[in-house]
N, C-alpha and C positions, 0 to 999 in steps of 0.2 A: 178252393185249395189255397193252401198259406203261400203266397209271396217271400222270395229271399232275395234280400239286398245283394247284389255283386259290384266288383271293383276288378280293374283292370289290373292286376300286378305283373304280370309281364309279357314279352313277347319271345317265345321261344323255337330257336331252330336247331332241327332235329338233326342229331350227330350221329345217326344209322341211316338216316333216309334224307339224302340229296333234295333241294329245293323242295321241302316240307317247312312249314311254320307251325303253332299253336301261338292263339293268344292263351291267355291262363286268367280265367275270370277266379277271382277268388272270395269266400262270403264274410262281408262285413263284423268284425269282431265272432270271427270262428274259424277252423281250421281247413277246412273241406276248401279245394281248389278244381274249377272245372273248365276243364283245357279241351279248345275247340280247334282241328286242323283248318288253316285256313291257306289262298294263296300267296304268292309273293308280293303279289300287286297289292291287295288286300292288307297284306302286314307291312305294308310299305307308308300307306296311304295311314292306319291307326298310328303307325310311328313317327310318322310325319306329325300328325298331329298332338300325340304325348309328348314330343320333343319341343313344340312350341316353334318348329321350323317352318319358313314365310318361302313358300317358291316363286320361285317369279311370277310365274300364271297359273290359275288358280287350278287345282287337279279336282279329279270327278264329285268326288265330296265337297268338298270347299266350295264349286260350285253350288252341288244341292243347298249346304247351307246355309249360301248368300242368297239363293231362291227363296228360300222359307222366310229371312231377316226379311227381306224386300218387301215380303206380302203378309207378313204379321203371323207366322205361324211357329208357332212356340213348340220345341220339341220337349213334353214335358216326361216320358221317359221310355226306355225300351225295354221288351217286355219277351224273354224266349220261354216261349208258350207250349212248348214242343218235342220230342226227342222221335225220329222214326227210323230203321235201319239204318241209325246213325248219325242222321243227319237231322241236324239242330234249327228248326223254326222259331221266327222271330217276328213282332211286330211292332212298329213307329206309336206311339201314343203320342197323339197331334193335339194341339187346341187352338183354332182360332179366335175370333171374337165372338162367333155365335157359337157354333159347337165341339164335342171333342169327335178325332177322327183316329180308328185305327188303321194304319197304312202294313200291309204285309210286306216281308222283306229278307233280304239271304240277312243271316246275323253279323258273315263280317264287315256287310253297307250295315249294319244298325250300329254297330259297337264304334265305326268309324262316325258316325252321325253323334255318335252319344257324347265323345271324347270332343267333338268341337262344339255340342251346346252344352256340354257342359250340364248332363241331365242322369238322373238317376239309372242302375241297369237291373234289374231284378229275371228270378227265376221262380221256376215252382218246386217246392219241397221234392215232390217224386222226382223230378230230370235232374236235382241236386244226387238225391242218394243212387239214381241209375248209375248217372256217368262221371260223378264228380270223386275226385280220388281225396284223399286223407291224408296230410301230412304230421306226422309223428310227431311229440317230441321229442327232440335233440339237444337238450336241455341238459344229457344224465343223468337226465331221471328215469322212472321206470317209461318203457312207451320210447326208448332211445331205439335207433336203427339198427339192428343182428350185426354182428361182425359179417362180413362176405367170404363166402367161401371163393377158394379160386377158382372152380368151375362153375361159378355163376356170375362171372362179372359182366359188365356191360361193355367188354374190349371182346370179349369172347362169343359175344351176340354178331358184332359186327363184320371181324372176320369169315361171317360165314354168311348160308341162306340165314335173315331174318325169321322169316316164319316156320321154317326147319327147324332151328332151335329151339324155337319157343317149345314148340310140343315135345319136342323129346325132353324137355325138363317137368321136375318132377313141380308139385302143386308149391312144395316151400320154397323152391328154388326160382319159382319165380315168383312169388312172395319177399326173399332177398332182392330180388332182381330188380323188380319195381321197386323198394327202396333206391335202390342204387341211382337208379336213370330219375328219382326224382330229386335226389341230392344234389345231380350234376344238372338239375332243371332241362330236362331232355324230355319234355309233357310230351311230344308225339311217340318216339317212342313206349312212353308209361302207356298210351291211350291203348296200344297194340298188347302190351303184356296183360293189362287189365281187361281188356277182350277176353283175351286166351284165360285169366282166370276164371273170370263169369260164367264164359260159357262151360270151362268144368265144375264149377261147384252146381251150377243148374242141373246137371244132369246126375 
């Protein structure tokens, strides 16, 4: 299966659903971005280390990491090999002096491991186009974002049941809609609307 380069472009918290994050992996010279929910502690600990901020004592990660300098074990890159009822597998690609090791792992310890050594993140083509969403151009060109109707914005999701709404819109309304919440970079909510679309175009 083909390999796709990922990059961390941002960490996102979700403005419908209280203490939700997403990191937003996004693919190397191309548009497709794939946003994974993670927790607080989790997006705390990747931020920590994007930011280039030093805590006083070392937090769970920084620890693993000074384990591996210690003992000569090179993180050479991480590798999410996986998508299953939603939930995204990942494994450590290890090398030490004699062989290479793949370590299994939740992905927001891998994406936190990746960002302090400083190593490549790749995915596979199929868990790209399952769950990775498309960002348009907004350029003014053709491929620019629908104007929003007023009953589909994403002020109008909130006010109410979440998952209520979703279904009672219709397939282009939340078509707008997922534009909308990906403008305002609200990945967890997109991940929810982008659900609700799959599962009706599948059927």
């Amino acid at each position: 299966m083909k390999k796709i380069e990922l990059e961390i472009v941002a960490l996102s918290h979700s403005i419908t659903q209280t203490h939700s994050y997403a990191v937003v992996l996004g693919e190397v010279n191309g548009l497709r971005r794939l946003p994974i929910v993670i927790g607080g502690f989790e997006a705390q600990a990747i931020a920590v280390a994007l930011e280039r901020m030093q805590p006083s004592r070392p937090l769970t990660h920084d620890l693993f990491a000074n384990f591996m300098d210690t003992f000569d074990i090179e993180l050479k890159e991480v590798l999410i090999y996986k998508l299953e009822e939603g939930i995204f597998f990942a494994k450590l690609v290890c090398q030490n002096s004699i062989e290479s090791i793949e370590i299994d792992s939740r992905t927001s310890d891998a994406l936190a491991l990746a960002v302090r050594a400083n190593c490549k993140i790749y995915t596979y083509e199929n868990i790209l186009d399952t769950a990775g969403l498309y960002l348009e151009n907004t350029e003014g060109q053709p491929g620019e974002a629908p104007e929003a109707k007023p009953t589909t914005t994403a002020s109008a999701v909130k006010t109410s049941g979440f998952e209520k709404d979703l279904k009672s819109m219709s397939l282009d309304e939340l078509k707008t809609l997922l534009q909308q919440v990906l403008d305002q970079e609200d990945y967890v909510t997109a991940i929810a609307i982008r659900d609700e679309i799959q599962s009706r175009e599948s059927k």
